[in-house]
C-alpha positions in Angstrom: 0.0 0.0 0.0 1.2 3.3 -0.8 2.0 6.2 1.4 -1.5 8.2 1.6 -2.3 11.8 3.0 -4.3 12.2 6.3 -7.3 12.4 4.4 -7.4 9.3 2.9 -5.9 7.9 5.9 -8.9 8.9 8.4 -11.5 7.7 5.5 -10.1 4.5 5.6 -10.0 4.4 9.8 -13.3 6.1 9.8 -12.0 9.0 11.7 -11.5 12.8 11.2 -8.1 14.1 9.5 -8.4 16.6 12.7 -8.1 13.5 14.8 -5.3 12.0 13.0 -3.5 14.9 13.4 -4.3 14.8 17.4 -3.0 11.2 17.6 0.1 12.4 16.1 0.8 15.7 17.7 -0.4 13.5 21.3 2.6 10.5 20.3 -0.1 8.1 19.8 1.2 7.8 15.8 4.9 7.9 14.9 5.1 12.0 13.5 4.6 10.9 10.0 6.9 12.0 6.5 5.8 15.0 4.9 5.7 15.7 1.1 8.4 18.3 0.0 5.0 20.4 -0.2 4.2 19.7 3.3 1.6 17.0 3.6 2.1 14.5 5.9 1.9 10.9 4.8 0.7 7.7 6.2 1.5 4.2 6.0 -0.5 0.8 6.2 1.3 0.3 9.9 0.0 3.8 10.8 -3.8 2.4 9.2 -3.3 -0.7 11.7 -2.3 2.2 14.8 -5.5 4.0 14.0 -7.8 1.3 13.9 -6.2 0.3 17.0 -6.9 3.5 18.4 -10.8 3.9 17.4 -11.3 0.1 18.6 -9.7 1.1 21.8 -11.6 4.4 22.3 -14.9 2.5 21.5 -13.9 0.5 24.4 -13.6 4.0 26.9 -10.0 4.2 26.8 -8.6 7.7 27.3 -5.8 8.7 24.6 -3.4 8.9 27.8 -4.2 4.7 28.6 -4.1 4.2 24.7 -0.8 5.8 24.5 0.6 3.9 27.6 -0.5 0.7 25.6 0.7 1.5 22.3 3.9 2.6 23.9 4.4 -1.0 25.9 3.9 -2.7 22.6 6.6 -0.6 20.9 8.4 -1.2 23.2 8.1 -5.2 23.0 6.2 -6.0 25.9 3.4 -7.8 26.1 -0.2 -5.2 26.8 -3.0 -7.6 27.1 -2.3 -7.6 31.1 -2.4 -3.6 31.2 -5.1 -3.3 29.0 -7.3 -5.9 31.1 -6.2 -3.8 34.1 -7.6 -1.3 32.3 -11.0 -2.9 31.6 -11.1 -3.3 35.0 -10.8 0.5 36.1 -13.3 1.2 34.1 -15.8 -1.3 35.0 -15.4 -0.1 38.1 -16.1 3.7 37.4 -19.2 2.1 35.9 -19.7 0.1 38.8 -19.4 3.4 41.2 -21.4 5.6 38.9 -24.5 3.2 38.7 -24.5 2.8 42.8 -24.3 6.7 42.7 -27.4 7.0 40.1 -29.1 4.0 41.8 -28.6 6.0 45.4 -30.1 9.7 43.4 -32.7 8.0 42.2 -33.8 6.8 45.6 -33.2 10.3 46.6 -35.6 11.6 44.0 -38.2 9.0 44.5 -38.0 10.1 48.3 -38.2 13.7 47.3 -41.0 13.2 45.2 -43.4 11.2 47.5 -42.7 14.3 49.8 -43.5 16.8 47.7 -46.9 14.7 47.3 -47.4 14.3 50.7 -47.0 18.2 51.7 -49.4 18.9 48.9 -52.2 16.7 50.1 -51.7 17.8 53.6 -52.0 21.1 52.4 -48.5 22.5 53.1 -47.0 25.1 52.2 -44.1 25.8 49.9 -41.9 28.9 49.6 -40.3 28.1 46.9 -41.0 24.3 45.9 -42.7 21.3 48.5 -39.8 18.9 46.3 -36.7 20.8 47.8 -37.9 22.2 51.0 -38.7 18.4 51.8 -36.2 16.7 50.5 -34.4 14.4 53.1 -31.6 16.2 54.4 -29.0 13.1 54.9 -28.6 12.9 51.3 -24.5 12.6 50.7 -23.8 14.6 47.5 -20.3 13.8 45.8 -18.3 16.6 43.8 -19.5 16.3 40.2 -23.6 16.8 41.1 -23.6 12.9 41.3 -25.3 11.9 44.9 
């Protein structure tokens, strides 16, 4: 396969030329040749790196842990143990983040049988029955995640 410009590189990975250009100005891609008139040029190992990339991204993974992969492998060690380790972290953000929306949703419910119960004992609100009787022991987390 013959050298190809960024353009014709991201069509064929199914990504942007602006983010071809990010995975190489990040270290993620090798920095590529360049034409005498200044286009950079892209190989069918670079194709392989950027289908890596987009399969790997699909999967969650920042372009820092992609990077840290890509580098082991260049340097000849083997990545399936860091990239599992990987999975991992990530399955448990997911795993934190779902108790978190699990524990607001709770919080809502409770917020919202409140609300109906001031209403239909005839309470009432300065501003709104839902947050003036919300429970109060309700741990919020930074982020606006409860």
């Amino acid at each position: 396969m013959q050298p190809m410009t960024v353009g014709r590189a991201a069509a064929l990975a199914g990504l942007s030329p602006k983010a071809v250009r990010l995975y190489e100005r990040r270290g993620l891609l090798p920095t590529a040749e360049r034409t005498e008139s200044g286009y950079r040029l892209f190989t069918a190992d670079d194709l392989d790196v950027l289908h890596f990339i987009r399969q790997a991204k699909a999967l969650d993974l920042t372009l820092d842990e992609i990077k840290d992969v890509l580098d082991l492998q260049r340097g000849g060690e083997q990545t399936c143990a860091r990239v599992t380790g990987l999975l991992d972290e990530h399955l448990a953000a997911i795993d934190r983040k779902l108790a978190d929306l699990r524990r607001l949703r709770r919080a809502l419910l409770t917020a919202r049988r409140a609300a109906d119960t001031a209403q239909r004992e005839g309470c009432e609100a300065v501003v709104c029955r839902i947050i003036e009787h919300a429970p109060t022991d309700i741990e919020t987390r930074p982020g606006g995640y409860i």
